[in-house]
LOKOLTI-717095 format. One record per residue (C-alpha): residue in one letter; residue number from 0; y, x negated, z negated. Coordinates in nm, 3 decimals. Each point is the difference from the previous one (the first is absolute). Layout:
LOKOLTI-717095
<aa=a i=NUM v=Y u=X w=Z>
...
This chain:
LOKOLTI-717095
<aa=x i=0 v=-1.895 u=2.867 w=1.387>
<aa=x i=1 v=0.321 u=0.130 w=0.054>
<aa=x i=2 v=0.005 u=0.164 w=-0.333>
<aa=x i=3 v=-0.050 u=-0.372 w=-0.217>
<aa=x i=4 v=0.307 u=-0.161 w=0.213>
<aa=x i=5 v=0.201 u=0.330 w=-0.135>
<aa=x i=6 v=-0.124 u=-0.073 w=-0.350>
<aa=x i=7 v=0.040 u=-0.344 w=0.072>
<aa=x i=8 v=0.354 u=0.027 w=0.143>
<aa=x i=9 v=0.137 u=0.246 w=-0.286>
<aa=x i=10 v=-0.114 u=-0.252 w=-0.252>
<aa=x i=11 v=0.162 u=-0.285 w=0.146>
<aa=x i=12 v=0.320 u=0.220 w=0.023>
<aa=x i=13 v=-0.025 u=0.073 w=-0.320>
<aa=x i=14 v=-0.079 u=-0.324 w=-0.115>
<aa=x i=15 v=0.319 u=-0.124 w=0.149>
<aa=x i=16 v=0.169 u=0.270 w=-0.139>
<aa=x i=17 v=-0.093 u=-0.086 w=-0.364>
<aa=x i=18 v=0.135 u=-0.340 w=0.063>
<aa=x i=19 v=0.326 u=0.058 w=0.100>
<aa=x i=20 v=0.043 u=0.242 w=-0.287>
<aa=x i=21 v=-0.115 u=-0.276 w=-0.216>
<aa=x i=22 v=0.374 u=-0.188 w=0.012>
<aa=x i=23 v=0.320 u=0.167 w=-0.095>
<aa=x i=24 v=0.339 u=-0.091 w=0.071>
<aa=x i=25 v=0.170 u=-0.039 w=-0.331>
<aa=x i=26 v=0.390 u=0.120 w=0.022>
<aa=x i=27 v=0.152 u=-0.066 w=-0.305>
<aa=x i=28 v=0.008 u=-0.243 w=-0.283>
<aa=x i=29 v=-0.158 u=0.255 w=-0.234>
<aa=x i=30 v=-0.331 u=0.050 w=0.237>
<aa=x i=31 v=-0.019 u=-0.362 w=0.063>
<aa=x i=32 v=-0.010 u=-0.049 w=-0.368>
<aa=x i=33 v=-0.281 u=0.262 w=-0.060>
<aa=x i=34 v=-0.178 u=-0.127 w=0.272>
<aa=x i=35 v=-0.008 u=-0.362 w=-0.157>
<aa=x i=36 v=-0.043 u=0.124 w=-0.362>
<aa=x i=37 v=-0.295 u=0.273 w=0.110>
<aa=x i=38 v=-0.182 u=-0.377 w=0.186>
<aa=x i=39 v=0.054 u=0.111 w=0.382>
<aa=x i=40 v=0.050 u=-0.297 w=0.259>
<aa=x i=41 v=0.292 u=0.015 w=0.048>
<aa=x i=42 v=0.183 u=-0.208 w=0.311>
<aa=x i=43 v=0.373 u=-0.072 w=0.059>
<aa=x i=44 v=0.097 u=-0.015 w=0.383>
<aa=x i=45 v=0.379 u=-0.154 w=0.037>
<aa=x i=46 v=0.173 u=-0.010 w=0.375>
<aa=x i=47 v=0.249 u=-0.189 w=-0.068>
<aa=x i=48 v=0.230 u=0.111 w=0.297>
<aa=x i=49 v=0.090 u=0.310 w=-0.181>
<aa=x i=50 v=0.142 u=-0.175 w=-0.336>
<aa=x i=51 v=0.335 u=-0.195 w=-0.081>
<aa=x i=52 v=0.010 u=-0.320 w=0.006>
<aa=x i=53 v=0.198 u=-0.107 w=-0.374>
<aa=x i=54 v=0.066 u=-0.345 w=-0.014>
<aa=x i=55 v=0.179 u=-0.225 w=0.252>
<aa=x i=56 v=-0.323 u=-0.195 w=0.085>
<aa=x i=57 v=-0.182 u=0.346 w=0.090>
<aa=x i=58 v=0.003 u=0.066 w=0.379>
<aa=x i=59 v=-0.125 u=0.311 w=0.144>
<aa=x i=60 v=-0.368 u=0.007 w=0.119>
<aa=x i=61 v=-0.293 u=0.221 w=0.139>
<aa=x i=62 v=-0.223 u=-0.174 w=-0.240>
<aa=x i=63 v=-0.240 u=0.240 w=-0.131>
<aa=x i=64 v=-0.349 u=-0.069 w=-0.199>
<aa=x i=65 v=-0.182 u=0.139 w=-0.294>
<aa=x i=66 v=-0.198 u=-0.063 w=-0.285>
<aa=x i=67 v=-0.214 u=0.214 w=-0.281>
<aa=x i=68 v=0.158 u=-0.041 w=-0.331>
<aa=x i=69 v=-0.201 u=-0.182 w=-0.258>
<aa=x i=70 v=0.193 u=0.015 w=-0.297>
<aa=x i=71 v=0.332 u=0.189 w=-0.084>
<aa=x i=72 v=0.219 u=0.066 w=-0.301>
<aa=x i=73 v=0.268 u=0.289 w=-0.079>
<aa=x i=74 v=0.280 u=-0.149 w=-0.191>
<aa=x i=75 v=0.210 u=0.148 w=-0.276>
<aa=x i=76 v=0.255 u=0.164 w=0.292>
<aa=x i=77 v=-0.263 u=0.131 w=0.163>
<aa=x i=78 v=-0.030 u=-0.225 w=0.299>
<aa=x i=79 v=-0.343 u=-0.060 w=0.166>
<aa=x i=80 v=-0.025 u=-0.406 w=0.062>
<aa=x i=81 v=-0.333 u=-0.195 w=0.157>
<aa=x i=82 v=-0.039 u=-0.319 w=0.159>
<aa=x i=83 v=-0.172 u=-0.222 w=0.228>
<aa=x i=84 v=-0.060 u=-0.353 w=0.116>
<aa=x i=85 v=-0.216 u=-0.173 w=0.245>
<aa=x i=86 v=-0.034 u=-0.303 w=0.153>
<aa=x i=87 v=0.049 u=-0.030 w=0.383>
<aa=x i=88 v=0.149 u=-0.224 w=0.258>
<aa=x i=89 v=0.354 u=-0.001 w=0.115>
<aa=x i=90 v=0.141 u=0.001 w=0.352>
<aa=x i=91 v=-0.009 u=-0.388 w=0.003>
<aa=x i=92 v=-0.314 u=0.024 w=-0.046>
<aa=x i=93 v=-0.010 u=-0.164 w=-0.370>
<aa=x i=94 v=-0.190 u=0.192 w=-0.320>
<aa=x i=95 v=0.251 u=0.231 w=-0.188>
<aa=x i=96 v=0.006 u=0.260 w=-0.338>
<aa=x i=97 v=0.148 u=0.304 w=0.075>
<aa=x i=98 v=0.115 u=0.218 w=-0.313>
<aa=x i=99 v=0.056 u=0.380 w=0.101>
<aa=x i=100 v=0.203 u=0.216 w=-0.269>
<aa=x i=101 v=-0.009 u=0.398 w=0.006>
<aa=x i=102 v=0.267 u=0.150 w=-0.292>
<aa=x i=103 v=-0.044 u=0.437 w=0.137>
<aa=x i=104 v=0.277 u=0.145 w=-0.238>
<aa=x i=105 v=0.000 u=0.350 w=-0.115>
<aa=x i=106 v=0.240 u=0.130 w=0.264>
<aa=x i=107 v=-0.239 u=-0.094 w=0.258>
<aa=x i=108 v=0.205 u=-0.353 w=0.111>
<aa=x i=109 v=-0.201 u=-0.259 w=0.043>
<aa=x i=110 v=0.074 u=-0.358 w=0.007>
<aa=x i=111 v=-0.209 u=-0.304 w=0.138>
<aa=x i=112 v=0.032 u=-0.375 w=0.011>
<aa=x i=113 v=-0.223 u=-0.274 w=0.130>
<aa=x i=114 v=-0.023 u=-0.370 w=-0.122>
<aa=x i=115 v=-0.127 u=-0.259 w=0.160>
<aa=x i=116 v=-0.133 u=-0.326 w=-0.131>
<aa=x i=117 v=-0.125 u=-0.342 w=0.122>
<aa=x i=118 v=-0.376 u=-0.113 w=-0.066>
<aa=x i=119 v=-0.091 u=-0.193 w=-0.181>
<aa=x i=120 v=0.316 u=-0.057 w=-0.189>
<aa=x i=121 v=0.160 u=0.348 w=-0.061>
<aa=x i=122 v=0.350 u=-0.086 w=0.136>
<aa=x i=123 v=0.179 u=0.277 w=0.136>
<aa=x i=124 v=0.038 u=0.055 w=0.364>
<aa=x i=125 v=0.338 u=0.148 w=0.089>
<aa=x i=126 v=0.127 u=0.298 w=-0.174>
<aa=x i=127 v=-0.099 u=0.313 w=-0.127>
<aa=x i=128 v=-0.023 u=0.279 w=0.209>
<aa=x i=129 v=0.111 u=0.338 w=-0.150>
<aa=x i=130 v=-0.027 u=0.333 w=0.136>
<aa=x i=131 v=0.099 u=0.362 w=-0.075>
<aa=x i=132 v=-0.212 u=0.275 w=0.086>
<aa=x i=133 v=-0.139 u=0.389 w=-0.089>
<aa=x i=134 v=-0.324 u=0.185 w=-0.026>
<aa=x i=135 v=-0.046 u=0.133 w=0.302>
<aa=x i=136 v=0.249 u=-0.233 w=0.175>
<aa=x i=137 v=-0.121 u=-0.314 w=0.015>
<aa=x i=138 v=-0.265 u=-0.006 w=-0.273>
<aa=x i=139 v=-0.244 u=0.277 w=0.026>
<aa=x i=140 v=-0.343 u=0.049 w=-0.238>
<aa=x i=141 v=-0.323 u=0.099 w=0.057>
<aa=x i=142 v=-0.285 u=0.107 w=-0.245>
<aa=x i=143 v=-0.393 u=-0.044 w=0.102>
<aa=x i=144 v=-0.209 u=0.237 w=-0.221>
<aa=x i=145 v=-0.355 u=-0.067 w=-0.025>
């Protein structure tokens, strides 16, 4: 008996095992861009208490979130730039439209701005809010293989 909770035991180690070797953190621009191009999941994770706020609306925050990236495009300079937008409900309690914008530029800045909208009408609430950050400073990737 004692022998199948070894067997048992090693295979759920190694089990876990294969699954945390099935995500990668990607470090650069260049391996984010394979990873995307070669069909990986690929997630961004932003903290935004370690980037720069760059406009005068921007205030500094410990807001942090994620999301998979669904589409992406490299334009002609080489930047990487993806998107989002969801619906959810804002703090007074009414139905908004966020718009999140990721531009990761080849020398591994990073910049990110969020839009928000009214529902149903699409009139913008407040201002944009822009923020600087880096890979691996603010805005960190990670690859799921398999």
């Amino acid at each position: 008996m004692s022998v199948v909770r070894t067997i048992l035991l090693g295979l759920s180690v190694l089990g876990a095992a294969s699954q945390a070797s099935a995500t990668a953190t990607l470090g650069d621009l260049p391996a984010v861009e394979h990873a995307l191009d070669g069909g990986a999941s690929v997630a961004v994770v932003l903290d935004l208490s370690q980037c720069k706020p760059t406009s005068a609306d921007s205030k500094p925050t410990k807001t942090r979130g994620g999301r998979h990236i669904d589409a992406y495009r490299v334009t002609e300079d080489g930047t990487l730039a993806f998107a989002d937008d969801h619906f959810t409900v804002g703090r007074d309690g009414k139905p908004i439209r966020q718009f999140l914008r990721y531009q990761v530029h080849p020398d591994g800045e990073a910049d990110f701005s969020m839009t928000v909208f009214s529902m149903p009408d699409f009139q913008r609430v407040g201002t944009t809010l822009d923020y600087r950050c880096a890979i691996n400073k603010g805005m960190r990737f990670v690859a799921a293989h398999g």
